[in-house]
C-alpha positions in Angstrom: -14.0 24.5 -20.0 -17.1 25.2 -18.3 -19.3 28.0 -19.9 -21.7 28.7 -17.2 -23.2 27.7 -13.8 -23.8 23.8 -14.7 -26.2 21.8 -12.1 -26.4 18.2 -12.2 -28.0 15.5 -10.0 -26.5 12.4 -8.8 -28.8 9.4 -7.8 -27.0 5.9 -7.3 -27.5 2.2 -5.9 -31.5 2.5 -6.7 -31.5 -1.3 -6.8 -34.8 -1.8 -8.0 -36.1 -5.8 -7.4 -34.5 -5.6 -4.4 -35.8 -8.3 -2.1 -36.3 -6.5 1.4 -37.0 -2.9 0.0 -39.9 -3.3 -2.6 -39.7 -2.3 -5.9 -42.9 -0.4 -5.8 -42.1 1.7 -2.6 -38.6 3.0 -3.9 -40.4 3.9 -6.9 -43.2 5.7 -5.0 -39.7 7.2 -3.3 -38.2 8.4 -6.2 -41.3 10.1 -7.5 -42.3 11.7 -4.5 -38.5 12.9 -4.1 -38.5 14.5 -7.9 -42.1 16.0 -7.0 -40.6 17.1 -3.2 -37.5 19.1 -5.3 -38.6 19.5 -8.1 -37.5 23.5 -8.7 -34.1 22.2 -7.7 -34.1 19.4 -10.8 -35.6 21.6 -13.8 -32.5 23.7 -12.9 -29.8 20.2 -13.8 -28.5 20.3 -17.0 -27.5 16.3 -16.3 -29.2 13.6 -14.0 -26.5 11.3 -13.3 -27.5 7.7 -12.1 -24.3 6.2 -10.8 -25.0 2.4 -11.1 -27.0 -0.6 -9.3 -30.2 1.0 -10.9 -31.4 -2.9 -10.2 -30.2 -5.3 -7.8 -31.0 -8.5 -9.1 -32.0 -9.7 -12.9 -35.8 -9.5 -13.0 -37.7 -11.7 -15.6 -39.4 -9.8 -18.2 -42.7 -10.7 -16.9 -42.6 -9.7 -13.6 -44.2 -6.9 -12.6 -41.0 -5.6 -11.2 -39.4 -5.2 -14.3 -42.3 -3.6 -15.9 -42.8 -1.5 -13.3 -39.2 -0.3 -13.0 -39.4 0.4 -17.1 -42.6 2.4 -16.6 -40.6 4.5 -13.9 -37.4 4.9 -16.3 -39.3 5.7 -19.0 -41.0 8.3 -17.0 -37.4 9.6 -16.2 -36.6 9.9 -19.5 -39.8 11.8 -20.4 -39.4 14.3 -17.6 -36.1 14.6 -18.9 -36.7 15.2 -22.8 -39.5 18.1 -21.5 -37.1 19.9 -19.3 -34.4 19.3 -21.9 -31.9 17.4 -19.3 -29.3 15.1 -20.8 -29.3 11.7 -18.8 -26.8 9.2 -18.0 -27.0 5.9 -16.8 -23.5 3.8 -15.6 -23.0 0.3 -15.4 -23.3 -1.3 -12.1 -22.2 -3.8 -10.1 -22.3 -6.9 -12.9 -24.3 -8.8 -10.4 -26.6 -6.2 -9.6 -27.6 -4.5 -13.2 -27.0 -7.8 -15.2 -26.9 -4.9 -18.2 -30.3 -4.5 -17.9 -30.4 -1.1 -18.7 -29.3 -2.2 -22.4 -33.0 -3.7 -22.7 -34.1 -0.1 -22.0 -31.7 2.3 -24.2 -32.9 0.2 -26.7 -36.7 1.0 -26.1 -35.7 4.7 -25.4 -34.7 4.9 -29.1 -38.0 4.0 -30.5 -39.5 5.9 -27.6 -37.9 9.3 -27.2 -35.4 9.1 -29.9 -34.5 12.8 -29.8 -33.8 12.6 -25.9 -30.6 12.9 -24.7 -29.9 9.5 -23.0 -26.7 7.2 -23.0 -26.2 4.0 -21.1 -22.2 4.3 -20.2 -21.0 0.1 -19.6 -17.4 0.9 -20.8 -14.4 2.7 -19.4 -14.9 6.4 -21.6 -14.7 10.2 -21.9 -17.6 12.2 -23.2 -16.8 15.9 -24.0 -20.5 17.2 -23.2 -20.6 19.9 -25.9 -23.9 22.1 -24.8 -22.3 22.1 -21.4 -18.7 22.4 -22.1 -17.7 19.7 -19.2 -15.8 16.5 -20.1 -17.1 13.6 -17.8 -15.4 10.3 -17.1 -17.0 7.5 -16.3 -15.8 4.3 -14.8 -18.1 0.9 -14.2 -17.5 -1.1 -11.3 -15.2 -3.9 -11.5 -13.8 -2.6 -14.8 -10.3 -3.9 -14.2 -9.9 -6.5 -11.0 -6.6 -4.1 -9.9 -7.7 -0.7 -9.6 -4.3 0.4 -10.9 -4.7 -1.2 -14.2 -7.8 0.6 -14.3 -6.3 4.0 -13.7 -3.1 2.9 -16.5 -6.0 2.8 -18.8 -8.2 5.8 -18.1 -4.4 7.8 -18.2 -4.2 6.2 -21.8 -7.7 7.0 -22.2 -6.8 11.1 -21.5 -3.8 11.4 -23.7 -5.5 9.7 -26.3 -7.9 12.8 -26.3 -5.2 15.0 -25.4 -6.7 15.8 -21.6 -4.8 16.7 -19.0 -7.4 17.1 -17.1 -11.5 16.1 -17.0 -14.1 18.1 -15.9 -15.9 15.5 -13.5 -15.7 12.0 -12.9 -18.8 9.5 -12.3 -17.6 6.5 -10.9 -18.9 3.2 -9.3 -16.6 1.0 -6.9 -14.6 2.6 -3.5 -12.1 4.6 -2.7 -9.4 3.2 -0.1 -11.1 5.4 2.6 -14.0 4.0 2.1 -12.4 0.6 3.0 -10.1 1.5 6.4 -10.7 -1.8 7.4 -9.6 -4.1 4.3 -6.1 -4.6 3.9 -5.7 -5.6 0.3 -7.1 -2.5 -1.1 -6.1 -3.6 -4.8 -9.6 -3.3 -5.7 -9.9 0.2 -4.6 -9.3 3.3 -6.5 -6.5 5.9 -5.1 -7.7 9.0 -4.3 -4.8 11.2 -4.9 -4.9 9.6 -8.3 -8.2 10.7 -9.6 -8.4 14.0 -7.5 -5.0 14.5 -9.7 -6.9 14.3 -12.9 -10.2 15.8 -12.1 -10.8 19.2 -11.6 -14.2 19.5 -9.9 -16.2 16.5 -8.2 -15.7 13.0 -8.2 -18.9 11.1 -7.5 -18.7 7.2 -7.2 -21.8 4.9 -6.1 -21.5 1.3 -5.0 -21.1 1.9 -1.0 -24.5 2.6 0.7 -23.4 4.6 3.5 -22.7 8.3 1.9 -19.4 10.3 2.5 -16.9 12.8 0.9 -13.1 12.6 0.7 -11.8 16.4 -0.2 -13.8 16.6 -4.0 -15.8 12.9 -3.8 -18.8 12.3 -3.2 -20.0 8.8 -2.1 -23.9 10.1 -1.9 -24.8 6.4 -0.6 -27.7 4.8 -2.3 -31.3 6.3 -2.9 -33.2 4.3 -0.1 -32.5 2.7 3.0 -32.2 -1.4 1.9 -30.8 -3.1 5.3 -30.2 -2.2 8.8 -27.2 -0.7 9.4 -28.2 2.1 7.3 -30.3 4.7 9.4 -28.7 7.4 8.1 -30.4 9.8 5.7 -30.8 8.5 2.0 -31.2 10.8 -1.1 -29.1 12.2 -3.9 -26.7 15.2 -4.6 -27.1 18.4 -6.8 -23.3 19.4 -7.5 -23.0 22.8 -9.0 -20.1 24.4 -11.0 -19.9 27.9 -11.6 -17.5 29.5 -14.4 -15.6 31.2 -12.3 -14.1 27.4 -10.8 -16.1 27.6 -7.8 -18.6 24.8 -6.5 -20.9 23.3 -4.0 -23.0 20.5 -3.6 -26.0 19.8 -1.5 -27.8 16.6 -0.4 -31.4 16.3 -1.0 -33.1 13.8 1.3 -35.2 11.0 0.3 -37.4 11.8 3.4 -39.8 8.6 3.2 -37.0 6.3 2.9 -38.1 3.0 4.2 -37.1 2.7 7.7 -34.8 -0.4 9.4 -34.5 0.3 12.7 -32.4 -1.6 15.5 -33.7 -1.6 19.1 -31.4 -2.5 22.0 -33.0 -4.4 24.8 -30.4 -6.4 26.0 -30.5 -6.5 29.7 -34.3 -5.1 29.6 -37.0 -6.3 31.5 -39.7 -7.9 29.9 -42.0 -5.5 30.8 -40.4 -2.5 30.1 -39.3 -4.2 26.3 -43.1 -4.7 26.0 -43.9 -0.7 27.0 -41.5 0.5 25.2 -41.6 -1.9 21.8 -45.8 -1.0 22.0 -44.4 2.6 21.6 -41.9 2.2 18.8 -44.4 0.2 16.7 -46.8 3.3 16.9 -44.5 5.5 15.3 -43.1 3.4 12.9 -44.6 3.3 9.4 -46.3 -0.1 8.4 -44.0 -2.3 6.6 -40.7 -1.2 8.5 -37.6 -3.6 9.1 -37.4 -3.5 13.0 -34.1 -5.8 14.5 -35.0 -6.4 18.4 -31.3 -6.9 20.1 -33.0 -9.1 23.1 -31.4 -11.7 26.0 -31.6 -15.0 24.9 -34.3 -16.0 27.1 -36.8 -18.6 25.7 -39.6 -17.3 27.9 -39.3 -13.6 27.1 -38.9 -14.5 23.1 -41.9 -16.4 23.6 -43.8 -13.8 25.2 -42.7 -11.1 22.2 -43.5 -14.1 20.1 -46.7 -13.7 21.2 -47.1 -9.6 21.1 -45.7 -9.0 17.6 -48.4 -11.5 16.2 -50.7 -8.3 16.9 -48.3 -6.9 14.1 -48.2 -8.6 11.1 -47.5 -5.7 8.8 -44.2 -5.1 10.3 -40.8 -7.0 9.2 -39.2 -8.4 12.7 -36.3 -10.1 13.5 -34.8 -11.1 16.5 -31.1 -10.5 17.2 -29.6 -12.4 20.6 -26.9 -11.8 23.0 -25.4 -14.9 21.7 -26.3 -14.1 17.6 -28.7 -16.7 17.5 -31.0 -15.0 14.9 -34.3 -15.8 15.8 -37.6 -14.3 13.0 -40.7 -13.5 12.5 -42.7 -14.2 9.6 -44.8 -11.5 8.9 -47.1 -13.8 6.3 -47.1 -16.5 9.0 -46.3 -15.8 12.7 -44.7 -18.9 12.5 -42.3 -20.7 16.3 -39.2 -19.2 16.6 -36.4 -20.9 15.0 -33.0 -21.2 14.8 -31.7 -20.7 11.9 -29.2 -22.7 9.7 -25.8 -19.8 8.7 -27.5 -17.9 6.0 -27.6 -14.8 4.1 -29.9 -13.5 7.0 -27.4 -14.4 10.0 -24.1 -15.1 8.5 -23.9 -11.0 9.7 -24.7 -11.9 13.5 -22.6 -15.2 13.8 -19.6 -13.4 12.5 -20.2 -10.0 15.2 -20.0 -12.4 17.9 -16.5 -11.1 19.1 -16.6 -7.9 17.5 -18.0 -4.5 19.4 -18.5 -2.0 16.2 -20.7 0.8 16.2 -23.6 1.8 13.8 -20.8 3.9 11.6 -18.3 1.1 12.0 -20.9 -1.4 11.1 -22.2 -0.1 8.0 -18.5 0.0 6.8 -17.9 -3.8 8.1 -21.3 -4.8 6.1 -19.9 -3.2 3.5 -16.6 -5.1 3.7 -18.2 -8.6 4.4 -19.8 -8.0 1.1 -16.7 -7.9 -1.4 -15.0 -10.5 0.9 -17.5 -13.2 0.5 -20.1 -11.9 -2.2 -23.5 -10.2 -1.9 -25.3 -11.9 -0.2 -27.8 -9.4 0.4 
């Protein structure tokens, strides 16, 4: 039973190392974000971080990884000095490669009186300052999401709950996935909104939504295009009385991919209006040019972006032949072999989807033929 008004912040899909989004500049995110709210954070009780903290394995001596364990061991400070518990879920396996267990064991030597726990298993905590009972659920816990929820059910009557307070999750809920048909891997919603009786936050899907009490708050930074919608986190609140609320708090310098429609443009008006986009874009932006496949015209903006090497461009053709610029190199235009980079664009060719639509479809693509992202 809750005792009082209890705040908590939700953060998810960081994915720190990530190969397109720099480590460094999700960090310098993340602390101008807590220094942007930071009234609203002192007020948490919890700061929940619902998985994909990293995105790939980082070798311990790359300055990634030490960089990312500077920044969570700066988290857990600010935490112990405002006395917030923190929690940090298991991932996607492929993404956090349980590399948070390197750091809960540095945070005991560290800050052993914080309160910190690294959740990787299916469990229950009974949170006994707050009064709140959380459940928390790693992704891919059981392949068929139904065996999962047989074993969180067992889980509850074990502790004799009917009911838990709040549930932190990472995976997807069938509306999350209206396209995939064999939803097996996705969690019911009637199911969990059964057994929990305020919010339901789950990470793993970048774009964010809600489904009646859960929260999908989408991950902390923008980390391909298709997602030009705001990033940030959520504070949830819970008053005693059974009411809540939640609000999103953006990540406002979240790094920017941008897709530009030109198709059917003249070249002149493309170049007038690109020399204007690249103005107001921040160095260091992912910009996707949708262009004609014209050899002259990709030539000629060949020759214009080389004025802007700090910039991440890619060509995108009426026919999806992905053509790029190297930012290090402005190197010919190419075509590219299928990839990680195109296999996107060759397999839009007879699809029409919107930016919503796509984000889902990317979304999709991923747990139908892996991340390869």
């Amino acid at each position: 039973m809750v005792l009082s008004k209890i705040q908590y912040l939700v953060l998810s899909d960081i994915h720190l190392g990530h190969t397109k989004n720099k480590t460094d500049n999700i960090i310098k995110n993340l602390n101008h974000f807590f220094k942007t709210y930071h009234k609203d954070i002192i007020q948490c009780k919890v700061i929940f971080i619902s998985g994909d903290v990293f995105d790939r394995l980082l070798t311990t001596k790359s300055v990634e990884y030490r960089h990312s364990m500077a920044w969570l061991s700066n988290l857990l400070l600010f935490c112990k000095e405002h006395d917030i518990a923190l929690r940090i879920l298991y991932g996607t396996p492929s993404h956090d490669m349980e590399q948070i267990s390197a750091f809960e064991e540095v945070a005991k030597k560290l800050y052993p009186e914080a309160d910190f726990k690294y959740i990787n298993t299916l469990s229950i905590e009974y949170m006994d300052k707050l009064g709140i009972s959380v459940l928390y659920i790693p992704d891919e816990w059981r392949h068929d999401a139904k065996d999962t929820y047989k074993e969180v059910l067992a889980l509850m009557k074990e502790k004799s709950l009917a009911q838990v307070d709040i549930a932190i999750m990472h995976g997807c809920f069938g509306y999350q996935m209206p396209m995939v048909k064999d939803k097996s891997f996705c969690h019911l919603e009637s199911n969990y909104l059964d057994i929990v009786k305020f919010y339901i936050t789950i990470g793993h899907i970048h774009t964010s939504s809600t489904y009646e009490r859960i929260i999908a708050p989408g991950s902390f930074d923008r980390l391909a295009h298709g997602e030009e919608e705001a990033k940030g986190g959520i504070i949830c609140t819970i008053c005693s009385d059974g009411t809540m609320s939640f609000k999103f708090l953006q990540n406002i310098h979240s790094c920017i991919f941008k897709s530009i429609d030109y198709i059917g443009r003249l070249e002149a008006d493309i170049v007038s209006d690109l020399k204007k986009e690249l103005k107001k874009l921040p160095i260091g932006s992912h910009i996707r040019l949708l262009v004609d496949n014209d050899s002259n015209l990709l030539k000629n903006l060949r020759d214009l972006l080389a004025n802007y090497p700090d910039y991440n461009i890619k060509f995108k053709t009426d026919n999806t032949v992905v053509k790029k610029i190297d930012i290090l190199e402005v190197a010919k235009i190419e075509t590219i072999a299928i990839t990680a980079n195109n296999i996107e664009d060759l397999l839009l060719k007879e699809v029409q989807l919107d930016s919503s639509e796509l984000a889902i479809f990317k979304e999709e693509l991923k747990l139908a033929i892996g991340d390869l992202w």
